[in-house]
Backbone as JSON Lines, residues from 0, in Angstrom:
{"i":0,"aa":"X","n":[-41.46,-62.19,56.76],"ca":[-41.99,-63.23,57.65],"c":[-40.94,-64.27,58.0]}
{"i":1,"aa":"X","n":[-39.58,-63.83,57.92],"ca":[-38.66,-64.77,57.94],"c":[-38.7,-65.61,59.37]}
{"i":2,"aa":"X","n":[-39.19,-64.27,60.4],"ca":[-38.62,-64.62,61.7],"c":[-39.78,-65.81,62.24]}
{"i":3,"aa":"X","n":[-40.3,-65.96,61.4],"ca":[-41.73,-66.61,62.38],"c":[-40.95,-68.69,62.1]}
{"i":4,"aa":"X","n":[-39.79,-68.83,61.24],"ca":[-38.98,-69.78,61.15],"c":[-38.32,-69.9,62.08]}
{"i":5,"aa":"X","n":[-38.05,-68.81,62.8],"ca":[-37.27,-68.97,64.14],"c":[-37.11,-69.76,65.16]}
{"i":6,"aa":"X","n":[-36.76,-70.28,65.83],"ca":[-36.73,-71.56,67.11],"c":[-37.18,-70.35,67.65]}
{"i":7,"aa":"X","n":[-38.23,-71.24,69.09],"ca":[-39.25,-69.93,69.99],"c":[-38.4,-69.98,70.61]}
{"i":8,"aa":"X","n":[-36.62,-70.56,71.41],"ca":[-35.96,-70.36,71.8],"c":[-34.67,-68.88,71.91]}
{"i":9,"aa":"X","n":[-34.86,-69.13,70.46],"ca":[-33.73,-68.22,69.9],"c":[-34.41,-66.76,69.18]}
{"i":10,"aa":"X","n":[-36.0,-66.67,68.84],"ca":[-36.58,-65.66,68.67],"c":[-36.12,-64.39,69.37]}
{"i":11,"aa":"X","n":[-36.99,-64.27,70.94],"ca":[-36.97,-63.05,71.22],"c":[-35.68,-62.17,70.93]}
{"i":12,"aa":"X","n":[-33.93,-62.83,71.41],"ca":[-32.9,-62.09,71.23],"c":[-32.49,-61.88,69.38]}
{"i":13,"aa":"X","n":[-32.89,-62.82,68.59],"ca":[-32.73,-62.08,67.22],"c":[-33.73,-61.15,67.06]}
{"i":14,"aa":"X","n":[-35.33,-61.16,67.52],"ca":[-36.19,-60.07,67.02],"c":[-35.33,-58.97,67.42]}
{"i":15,"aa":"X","n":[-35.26,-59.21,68.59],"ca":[-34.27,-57.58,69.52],"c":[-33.1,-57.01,68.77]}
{"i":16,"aa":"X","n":[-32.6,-57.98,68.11],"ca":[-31.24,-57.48,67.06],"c":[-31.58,-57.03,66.02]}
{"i":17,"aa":"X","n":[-32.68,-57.73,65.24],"ca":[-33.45,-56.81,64.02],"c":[-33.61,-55.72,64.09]}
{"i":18,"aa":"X","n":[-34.54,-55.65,65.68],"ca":[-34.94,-54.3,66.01],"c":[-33.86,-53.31,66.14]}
{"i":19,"aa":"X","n":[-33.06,-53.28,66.55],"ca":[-31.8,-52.28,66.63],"c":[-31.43,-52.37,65.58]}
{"i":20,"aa":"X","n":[-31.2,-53.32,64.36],"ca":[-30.45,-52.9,63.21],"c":[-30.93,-51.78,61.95]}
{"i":21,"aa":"X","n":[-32.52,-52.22,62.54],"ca":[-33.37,-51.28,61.5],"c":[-33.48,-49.97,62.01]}
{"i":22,"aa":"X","n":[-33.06,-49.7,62.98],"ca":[-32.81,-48.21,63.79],"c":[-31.41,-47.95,63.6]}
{"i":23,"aa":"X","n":[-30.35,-48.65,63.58],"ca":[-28.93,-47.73,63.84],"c":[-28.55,-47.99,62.43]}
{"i":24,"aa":"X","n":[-28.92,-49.38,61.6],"ca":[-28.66,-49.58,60.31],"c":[-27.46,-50.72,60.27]}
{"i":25,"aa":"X","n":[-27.18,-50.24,61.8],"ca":[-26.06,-51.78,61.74],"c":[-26.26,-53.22,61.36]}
{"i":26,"aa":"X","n":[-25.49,-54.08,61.13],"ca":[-25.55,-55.41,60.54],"c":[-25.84,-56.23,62.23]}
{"i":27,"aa":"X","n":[-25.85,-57.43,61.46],"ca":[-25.68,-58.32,62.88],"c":[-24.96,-59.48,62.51]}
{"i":28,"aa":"X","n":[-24.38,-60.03,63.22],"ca":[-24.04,-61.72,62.84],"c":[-24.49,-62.68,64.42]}
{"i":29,"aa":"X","n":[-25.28,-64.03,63.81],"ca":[-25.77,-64.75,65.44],"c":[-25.76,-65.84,64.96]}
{"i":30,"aa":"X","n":[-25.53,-66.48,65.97],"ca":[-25.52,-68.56,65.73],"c":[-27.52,-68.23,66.12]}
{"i":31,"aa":"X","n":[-28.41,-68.93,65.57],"ca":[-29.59,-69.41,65.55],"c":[-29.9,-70.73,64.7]}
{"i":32,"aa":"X","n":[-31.36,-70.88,65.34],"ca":[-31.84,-72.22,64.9],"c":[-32.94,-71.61,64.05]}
{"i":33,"aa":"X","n":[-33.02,-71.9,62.93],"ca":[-34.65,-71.56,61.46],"c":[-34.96,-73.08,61.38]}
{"i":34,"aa":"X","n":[-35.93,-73.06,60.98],"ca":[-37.27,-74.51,60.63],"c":[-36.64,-74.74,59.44]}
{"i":35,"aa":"X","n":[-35.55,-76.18,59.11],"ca":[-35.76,-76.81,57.64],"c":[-36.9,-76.7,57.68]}
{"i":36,"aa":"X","n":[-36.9,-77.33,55.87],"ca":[-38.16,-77.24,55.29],"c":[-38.51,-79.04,55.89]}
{"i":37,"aa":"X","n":[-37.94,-79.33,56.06],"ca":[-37.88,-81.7,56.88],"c":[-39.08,-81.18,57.93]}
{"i":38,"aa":"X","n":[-38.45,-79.96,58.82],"ca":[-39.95,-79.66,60.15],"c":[-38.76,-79.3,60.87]}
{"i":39,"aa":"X","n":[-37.35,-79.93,61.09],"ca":[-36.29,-80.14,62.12],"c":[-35.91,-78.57,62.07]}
{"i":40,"aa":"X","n":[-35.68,-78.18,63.44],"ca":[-34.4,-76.71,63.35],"c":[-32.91,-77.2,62.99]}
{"i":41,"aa":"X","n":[-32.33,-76.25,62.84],"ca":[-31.03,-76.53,62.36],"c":[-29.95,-75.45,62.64]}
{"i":42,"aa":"X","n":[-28.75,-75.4,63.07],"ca":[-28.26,-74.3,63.71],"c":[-27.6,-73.94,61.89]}
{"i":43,"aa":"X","n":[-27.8,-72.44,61.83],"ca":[-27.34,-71.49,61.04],"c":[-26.11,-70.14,61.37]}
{"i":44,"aa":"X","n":[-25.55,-69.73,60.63],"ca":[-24.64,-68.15,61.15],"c":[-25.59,-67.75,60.21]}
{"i":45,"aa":"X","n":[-26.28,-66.7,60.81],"ca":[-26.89,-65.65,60.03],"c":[-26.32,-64.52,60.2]}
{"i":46,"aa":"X","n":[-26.13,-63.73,58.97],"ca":[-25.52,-62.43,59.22],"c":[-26.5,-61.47,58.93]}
{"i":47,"aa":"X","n":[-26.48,-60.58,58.95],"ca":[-27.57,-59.05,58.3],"c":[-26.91,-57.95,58.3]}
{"i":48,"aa":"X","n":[-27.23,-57.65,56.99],"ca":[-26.12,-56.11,56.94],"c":[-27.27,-55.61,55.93]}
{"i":49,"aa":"X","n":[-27.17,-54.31,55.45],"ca":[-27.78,-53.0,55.41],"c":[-26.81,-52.24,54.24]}
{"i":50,"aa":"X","n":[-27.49,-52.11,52.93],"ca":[-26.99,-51.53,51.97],"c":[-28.23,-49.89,51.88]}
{"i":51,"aa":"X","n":[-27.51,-49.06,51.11],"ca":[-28.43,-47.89,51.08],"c":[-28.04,-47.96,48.84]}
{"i":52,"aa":"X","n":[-29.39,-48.17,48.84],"ca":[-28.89,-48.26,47.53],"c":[-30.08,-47.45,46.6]}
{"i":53,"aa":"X","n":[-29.55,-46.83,45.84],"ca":[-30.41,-45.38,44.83],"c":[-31.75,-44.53,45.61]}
{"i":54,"aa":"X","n":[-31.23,-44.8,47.47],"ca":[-31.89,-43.98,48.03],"c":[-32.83,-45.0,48.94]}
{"i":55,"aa":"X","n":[-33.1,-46.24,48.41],"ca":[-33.8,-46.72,49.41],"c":[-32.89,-48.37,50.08]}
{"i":56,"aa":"X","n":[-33.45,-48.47,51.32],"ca":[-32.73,-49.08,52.38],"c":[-32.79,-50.52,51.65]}
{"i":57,"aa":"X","n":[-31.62,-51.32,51.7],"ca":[-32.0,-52.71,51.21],"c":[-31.43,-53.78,52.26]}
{"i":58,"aa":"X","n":[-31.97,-54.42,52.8],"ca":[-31.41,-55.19,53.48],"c":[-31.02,-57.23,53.36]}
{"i":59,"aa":"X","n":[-29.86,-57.8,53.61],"ca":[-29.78,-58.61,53.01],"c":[-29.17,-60.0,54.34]}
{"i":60,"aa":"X","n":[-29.9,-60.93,54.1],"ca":[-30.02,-61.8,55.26],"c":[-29.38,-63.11,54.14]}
{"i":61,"aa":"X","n":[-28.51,-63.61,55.1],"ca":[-27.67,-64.91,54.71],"c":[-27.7,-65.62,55.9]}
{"i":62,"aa":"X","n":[-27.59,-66.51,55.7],"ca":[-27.84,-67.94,56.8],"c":[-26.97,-68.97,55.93]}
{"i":63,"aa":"X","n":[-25.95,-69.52,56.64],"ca":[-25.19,-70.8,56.56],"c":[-25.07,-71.49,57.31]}
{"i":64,"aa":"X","n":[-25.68,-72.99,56.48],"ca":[-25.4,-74.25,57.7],"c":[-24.54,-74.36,58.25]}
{"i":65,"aa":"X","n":[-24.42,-74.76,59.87],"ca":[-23.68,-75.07,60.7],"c":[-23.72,-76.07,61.52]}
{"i":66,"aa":"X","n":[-25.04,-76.76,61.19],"ca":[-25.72,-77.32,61.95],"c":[-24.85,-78.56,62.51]}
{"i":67,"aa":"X","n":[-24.0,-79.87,61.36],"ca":[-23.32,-80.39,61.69],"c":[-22.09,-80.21,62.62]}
{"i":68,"aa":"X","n":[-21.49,-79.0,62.43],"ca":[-20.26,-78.78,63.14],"c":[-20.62,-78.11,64.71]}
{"i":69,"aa":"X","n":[-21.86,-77.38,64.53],"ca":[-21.83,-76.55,66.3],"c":[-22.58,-77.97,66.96]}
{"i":70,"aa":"X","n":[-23.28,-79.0,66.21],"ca":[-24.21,-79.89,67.02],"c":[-22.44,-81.43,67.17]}
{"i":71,"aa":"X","n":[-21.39,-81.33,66.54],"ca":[-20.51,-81.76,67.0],"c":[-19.72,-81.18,68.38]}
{"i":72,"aa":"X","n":[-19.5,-79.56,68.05],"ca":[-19.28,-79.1,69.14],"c":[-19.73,-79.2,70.8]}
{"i":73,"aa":"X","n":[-21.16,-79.76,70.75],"ca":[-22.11,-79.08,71.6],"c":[-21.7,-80.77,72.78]}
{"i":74,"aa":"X","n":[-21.8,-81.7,71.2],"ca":[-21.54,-83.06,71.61],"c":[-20.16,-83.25,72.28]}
{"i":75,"aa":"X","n":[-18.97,-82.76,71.78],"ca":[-17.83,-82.6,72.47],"c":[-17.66,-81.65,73.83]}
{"i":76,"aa":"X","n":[-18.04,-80.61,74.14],"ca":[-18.54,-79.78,75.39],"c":[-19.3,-80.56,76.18]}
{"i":77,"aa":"X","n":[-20.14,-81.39,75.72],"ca":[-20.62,-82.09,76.78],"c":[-20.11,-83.66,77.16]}
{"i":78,"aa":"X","n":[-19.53,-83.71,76.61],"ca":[-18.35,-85.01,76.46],"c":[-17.44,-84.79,77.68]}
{"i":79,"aa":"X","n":[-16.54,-83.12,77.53],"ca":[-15.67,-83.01,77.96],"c":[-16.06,-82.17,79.72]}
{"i":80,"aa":"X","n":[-17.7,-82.21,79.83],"ca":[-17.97,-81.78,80.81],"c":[-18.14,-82.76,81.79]}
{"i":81,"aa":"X","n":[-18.69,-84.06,81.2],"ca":[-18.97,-85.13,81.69],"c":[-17.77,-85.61,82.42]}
{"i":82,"aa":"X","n":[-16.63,-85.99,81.56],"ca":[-15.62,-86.5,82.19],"c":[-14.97,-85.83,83.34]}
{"i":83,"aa":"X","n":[-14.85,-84.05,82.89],"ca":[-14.79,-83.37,84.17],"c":[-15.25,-83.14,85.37]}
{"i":84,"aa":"X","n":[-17.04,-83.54,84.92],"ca":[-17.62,-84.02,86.31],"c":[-17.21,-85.37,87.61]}
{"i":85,"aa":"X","n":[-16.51,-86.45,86.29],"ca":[-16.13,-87.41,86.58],"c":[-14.84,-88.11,87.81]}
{"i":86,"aa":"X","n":[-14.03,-87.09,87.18],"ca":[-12.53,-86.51,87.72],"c":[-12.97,-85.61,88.81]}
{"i":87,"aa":"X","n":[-14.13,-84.77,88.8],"ca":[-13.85,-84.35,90.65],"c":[-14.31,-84.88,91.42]}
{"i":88,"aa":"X","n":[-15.01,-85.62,91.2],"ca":[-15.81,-86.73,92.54],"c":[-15.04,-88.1,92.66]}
{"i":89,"aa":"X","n":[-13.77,-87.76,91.99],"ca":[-12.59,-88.77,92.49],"c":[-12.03,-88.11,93.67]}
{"i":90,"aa":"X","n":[-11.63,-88.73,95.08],"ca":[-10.95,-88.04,95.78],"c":[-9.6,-88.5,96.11]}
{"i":91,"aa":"X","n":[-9.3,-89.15,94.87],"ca":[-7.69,-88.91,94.41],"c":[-7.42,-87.5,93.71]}
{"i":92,"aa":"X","n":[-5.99,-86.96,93.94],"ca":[-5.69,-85.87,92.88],"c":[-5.12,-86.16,92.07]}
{"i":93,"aa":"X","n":[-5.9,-85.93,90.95],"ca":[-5.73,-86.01,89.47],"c":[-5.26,-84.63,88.64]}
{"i":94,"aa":"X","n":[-3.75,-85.1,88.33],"ca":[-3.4,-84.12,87.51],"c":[-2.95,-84.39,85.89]}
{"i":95,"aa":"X","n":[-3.16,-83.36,84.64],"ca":[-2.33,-83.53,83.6],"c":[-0.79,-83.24,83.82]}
{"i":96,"aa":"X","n":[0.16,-83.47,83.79],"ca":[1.42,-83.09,83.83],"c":[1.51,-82.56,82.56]}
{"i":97,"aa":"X","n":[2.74,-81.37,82.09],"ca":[2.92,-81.4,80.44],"c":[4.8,-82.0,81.08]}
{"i":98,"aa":"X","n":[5.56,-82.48,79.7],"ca":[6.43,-83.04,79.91],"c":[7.46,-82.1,80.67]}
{"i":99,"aa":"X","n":[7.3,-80.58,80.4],"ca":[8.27,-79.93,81.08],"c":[8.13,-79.41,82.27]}
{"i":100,"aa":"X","n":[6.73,-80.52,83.31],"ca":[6.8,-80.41,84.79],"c":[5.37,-79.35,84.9]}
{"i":101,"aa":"X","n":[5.44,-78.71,83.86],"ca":[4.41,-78.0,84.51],"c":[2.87,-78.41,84.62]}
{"i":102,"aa":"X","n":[1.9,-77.88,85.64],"ca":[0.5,-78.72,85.43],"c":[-0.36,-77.59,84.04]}
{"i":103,"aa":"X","n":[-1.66,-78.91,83.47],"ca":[-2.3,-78.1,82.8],"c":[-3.75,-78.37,82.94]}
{"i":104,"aa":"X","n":[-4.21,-79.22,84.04],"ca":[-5.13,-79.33,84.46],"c":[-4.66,-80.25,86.0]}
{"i":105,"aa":"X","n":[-6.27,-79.74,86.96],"ca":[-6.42,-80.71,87.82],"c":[-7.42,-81.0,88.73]}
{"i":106,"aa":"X","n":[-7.86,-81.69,89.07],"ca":[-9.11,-82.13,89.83],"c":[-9.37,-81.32,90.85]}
{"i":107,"aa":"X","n":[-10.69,-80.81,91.5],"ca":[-11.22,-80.71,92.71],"c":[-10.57,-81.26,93.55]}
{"i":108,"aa":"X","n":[-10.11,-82.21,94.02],"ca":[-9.52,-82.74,94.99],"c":[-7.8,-82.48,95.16]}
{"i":109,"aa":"X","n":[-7.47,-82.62,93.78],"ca":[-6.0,-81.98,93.57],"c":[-6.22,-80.53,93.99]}
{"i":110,"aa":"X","n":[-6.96,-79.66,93.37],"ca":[-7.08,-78.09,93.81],"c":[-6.85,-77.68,95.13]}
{"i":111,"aa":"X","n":[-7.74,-78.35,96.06],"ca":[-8.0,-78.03,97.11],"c":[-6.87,-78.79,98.51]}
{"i":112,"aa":"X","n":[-6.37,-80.18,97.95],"ca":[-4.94,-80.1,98.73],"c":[-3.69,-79.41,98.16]}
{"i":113,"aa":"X","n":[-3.88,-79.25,96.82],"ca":[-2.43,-78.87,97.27],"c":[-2.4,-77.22,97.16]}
{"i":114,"aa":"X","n":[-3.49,-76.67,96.64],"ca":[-3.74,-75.31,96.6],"c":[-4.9,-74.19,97.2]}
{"i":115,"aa":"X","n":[-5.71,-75.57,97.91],"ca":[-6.46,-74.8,98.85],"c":[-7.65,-74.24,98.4]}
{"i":116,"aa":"X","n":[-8.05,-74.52,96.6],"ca":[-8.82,-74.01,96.83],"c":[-9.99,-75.1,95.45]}
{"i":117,"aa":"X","n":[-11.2,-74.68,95.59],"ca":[-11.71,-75.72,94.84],"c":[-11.71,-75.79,93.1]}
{"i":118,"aa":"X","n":[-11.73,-74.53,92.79],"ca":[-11.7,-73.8,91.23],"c":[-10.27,-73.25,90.96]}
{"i":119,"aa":"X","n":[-9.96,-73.69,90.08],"ca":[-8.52,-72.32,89.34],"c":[-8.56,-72.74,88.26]}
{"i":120,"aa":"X","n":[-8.91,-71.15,88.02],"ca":[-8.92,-70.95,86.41],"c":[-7.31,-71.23,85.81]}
{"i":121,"aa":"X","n":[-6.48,-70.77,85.46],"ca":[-5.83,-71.13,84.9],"c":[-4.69,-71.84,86.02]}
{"i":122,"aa":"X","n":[-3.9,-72.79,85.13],"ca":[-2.81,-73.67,85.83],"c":[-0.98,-72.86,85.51]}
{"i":123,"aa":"X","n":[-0.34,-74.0,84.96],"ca":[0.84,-73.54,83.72],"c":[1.68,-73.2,85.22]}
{"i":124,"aa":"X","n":[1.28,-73.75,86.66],"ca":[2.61,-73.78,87.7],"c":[3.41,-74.79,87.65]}
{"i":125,"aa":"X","n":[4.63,-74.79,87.95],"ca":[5.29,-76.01,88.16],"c":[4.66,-76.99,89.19]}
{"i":126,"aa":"X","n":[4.85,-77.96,89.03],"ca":[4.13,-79.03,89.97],"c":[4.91,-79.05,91.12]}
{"i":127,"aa":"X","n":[6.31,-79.93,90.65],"ca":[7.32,-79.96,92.22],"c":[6.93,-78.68,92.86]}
{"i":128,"aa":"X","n":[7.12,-77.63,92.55],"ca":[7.23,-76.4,92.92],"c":[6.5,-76.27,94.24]}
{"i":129,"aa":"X","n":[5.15,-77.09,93.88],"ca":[3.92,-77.14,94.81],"c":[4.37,-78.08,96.17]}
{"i":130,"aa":"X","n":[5.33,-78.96,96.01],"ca":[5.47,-80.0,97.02],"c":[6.88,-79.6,97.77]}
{"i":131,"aa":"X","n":[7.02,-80.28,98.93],"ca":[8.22,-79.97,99.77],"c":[9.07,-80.4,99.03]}
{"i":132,"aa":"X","n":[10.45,-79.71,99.21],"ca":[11.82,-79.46,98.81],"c":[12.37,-80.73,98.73]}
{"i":133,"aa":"X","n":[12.11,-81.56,99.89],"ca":[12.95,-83.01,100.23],"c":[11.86,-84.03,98.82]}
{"i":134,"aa":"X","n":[10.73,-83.95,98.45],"ca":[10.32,-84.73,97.86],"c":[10.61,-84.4,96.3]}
{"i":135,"aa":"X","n":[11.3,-83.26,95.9],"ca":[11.17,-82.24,94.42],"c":[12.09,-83.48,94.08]}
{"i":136,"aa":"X","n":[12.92,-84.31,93.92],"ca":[14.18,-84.76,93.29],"c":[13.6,-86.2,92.83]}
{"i":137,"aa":"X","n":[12.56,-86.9,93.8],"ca":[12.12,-88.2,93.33],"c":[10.53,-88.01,92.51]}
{"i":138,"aa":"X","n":[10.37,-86.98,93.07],"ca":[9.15,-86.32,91.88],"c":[9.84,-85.88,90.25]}
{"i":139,"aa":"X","n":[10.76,-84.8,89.86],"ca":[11.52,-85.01,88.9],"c":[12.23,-86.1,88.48]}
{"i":140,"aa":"X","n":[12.51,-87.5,89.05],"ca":[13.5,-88.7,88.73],"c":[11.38,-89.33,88.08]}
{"i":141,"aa":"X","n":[10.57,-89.18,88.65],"ca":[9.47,-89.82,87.65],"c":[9.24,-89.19,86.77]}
{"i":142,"aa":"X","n":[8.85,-88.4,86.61],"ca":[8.79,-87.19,85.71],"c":[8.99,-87.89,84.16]}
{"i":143,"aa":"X","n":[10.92,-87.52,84.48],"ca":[11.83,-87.95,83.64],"c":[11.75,-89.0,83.03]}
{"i":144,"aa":"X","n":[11.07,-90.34,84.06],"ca":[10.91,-91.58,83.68],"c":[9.86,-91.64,82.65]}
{"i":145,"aa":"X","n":[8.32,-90.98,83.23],"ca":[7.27,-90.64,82.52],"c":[7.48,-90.36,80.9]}
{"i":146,"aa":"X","n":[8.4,-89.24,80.9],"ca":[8.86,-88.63,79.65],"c":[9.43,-89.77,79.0]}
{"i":147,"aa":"X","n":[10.22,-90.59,79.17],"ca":[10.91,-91.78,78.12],"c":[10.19,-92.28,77.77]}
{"i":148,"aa":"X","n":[8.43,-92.82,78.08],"ca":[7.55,-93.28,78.11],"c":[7.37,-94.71,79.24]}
{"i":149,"aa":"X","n":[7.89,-94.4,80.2],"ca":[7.67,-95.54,81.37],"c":[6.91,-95.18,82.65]}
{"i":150,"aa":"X","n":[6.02,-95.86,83.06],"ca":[5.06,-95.97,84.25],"c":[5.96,-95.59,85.35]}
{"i":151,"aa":"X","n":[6.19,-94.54,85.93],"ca":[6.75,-94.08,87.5],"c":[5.72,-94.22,88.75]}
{"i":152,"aa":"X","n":[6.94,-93.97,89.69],"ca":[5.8,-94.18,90.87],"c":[6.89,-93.24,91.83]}
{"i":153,"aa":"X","n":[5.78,-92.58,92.89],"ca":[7.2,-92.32,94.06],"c":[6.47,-92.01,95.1]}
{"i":154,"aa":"X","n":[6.89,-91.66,96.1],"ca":[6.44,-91.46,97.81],"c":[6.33,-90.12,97.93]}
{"i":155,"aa":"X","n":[5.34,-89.01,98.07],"ca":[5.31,-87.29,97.89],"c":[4.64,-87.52,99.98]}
{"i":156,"aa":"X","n":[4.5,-86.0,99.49],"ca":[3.82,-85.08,100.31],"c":[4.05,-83.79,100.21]}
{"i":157,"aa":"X","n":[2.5,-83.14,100.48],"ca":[2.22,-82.1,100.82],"c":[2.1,-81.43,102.52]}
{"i":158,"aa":"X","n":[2.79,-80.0,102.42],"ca":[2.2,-79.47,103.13],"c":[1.3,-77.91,103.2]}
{"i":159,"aa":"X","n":[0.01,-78.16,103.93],"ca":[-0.6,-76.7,103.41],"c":[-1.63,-76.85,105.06]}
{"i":160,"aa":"X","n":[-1.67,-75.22,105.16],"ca":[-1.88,-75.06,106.15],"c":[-1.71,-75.87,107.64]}
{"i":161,"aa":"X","n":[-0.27,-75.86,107.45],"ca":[0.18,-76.57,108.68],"c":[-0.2,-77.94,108.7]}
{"i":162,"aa":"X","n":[-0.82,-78.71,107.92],"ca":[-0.85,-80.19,107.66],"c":[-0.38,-80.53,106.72]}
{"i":163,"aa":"X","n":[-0.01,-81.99,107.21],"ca":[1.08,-83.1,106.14],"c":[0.39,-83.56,105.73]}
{"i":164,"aa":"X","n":[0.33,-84.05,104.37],"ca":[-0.05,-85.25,103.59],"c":[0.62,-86.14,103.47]}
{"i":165,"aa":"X","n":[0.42,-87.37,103.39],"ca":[1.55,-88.06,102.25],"c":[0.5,-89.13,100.99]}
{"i":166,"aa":"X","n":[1.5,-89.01,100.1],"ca":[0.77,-89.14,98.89],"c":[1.5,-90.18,97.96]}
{"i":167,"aa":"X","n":[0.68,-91.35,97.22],"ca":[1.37,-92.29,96.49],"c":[1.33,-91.96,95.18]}
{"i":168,"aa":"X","n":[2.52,-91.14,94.1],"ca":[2.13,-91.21,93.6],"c":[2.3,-91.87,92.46]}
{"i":169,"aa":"X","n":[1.42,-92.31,90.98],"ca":[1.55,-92.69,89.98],"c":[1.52,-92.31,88.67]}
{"i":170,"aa":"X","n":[2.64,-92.44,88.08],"ca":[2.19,-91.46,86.99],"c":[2.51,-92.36,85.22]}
{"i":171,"aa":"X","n":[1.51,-91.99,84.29],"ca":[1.19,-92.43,83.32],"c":[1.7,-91.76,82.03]}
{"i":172,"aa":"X","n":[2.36,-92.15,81.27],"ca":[2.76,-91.2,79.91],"c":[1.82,-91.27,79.27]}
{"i":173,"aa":"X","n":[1.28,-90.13,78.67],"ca":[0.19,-89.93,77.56],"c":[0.83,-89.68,76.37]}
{"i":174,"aa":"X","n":[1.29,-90.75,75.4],"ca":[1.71,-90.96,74.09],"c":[0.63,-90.05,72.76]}
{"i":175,"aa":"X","n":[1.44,-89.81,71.51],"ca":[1.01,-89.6,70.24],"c":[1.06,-90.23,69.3]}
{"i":176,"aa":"X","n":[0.72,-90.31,68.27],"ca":[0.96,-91.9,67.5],"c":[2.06,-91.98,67.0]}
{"i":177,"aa":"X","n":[3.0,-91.13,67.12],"ca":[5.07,-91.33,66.89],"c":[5.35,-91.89,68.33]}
{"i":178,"aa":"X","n":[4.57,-92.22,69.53],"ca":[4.89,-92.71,70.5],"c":[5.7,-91.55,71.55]}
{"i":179,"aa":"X","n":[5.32,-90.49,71.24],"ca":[6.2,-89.57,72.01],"c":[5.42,-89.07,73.03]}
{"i":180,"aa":"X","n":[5.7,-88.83,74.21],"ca":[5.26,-88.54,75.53],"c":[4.54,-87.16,75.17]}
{"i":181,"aa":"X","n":[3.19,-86.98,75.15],"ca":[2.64,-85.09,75.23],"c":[2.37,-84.74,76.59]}
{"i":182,"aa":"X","n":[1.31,-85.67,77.36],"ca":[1.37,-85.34,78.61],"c":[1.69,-86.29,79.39]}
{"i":183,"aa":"X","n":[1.44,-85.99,80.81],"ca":[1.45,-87.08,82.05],"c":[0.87,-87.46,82.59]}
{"i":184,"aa":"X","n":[-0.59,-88.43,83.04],"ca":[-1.11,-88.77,83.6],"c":[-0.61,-88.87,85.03]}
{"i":185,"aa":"X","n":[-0.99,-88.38,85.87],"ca":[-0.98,-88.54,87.36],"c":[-1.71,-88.53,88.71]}
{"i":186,"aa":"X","n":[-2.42,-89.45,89.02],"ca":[-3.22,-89.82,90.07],"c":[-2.13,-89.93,91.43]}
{"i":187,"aa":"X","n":[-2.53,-88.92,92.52],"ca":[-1.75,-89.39,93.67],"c":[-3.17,-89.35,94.86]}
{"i":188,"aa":"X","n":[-2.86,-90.62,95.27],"ca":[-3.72,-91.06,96.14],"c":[-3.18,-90.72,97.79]}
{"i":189,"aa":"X","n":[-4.12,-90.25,98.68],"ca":[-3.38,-89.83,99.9],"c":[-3.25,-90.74,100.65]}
{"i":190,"aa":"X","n":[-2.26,-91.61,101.29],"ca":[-1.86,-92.71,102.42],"c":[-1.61,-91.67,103.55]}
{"i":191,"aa":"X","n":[-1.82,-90.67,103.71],"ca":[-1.5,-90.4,105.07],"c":[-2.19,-91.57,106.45]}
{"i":192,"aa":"X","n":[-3.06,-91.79,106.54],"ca":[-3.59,-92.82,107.15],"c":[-2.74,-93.69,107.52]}
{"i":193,"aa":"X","n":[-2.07,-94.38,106.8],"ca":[-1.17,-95.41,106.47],"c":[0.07,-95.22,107.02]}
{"i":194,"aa":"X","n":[0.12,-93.86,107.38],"ca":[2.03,-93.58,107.29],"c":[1.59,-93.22,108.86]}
{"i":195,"aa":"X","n":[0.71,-93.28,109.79],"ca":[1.06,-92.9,111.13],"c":[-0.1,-93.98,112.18]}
């Protein structure tokens, strides 16, 4: 009667795993929620595995709390979704820099000027790389600055699909507690407006 402890959430797909284990004999392992004995659910790793022992089937169910660490997790995922929601409905482009130029995150708005598109899964391009040739040298002279740990600034632009941008940008050292530069904060705001 274990399962009737079950969150009515998380029931039907463990009954369904029982059910196959008691047919193929296989084990299972699942993050679920069981009823403390308080009334509260509580997230558990339950495993189930399947001994054959002096002929008859024995089966053996373990459950370990988890509850603190996946309900930290769940709190940090949604922490870190929030802020990401936050950062694209900026329509500045917001990027992480890492110190050796390359990006490792960047905003909806960053995506889509300088790469056209609204989602990308992974980053790890060079940044200058992304911007015209004539601007790569005062974009690397901040960079550099960034990296010593000092506030840069410089005059960019993009071009993509046959339109110019121009872009102010600013960029922020993101320190560790030895004070050493890990990433780069960088907001570039578009002045094209401004420049014609």
């Amino acid at each position: 009667a274990w399962l009737k402890h079950m969150h009515p959430d998380d029931l039907e797909h463990v009954y369904s795993l029982w059910e196959q284990a008691q047919k193929t004999g296989n084990g299972f392992e699942r993050e679920c929620r069981l009823r403390h004995h308080s009334g509260e659910y509580r997230w558990v790793l339950m495993m189930v595995c399947h001994q054959l022992q002096e002929g008859f089937d024995q089966w053996y169910v373990t459950c370990t709390d988890i509850h603190q660490r996946l309900t930290e997790y769940h709190e940090t995922a949604d922490s870190l979704k929030a802020h990401t929601d936050m950062l694209d409905v900026s329509v500045d482009c917001i990027k992480i820099v890492r110190p050796n130029g390359t990006v490792s995150h960047m905003n909806k708005s960053g995506c889509v000027a300088l790469l056209g598109q609204e989602r990308v899964k992974k980053f790890d391009m060079p940044w200058l790389s992304l911007l015209p040739e004539e601007v790569r040298q005062r974009g690397q002279r901040a960079i550099n600055d960034a990296v010593k740990g000092k506030n840069a600034r410089f005059a960019g632009m993009s071009t993509f699909g046959g339109k110019t941008q121009y872009w102010d940008n600013i960029l922020t050292p993101v320190k560790n507690e030895n004070g050493e530069t890990i990433n780069i904060l960088c907001v570039s705001r578009d002045v094209t407006l401004q420049r014609v």
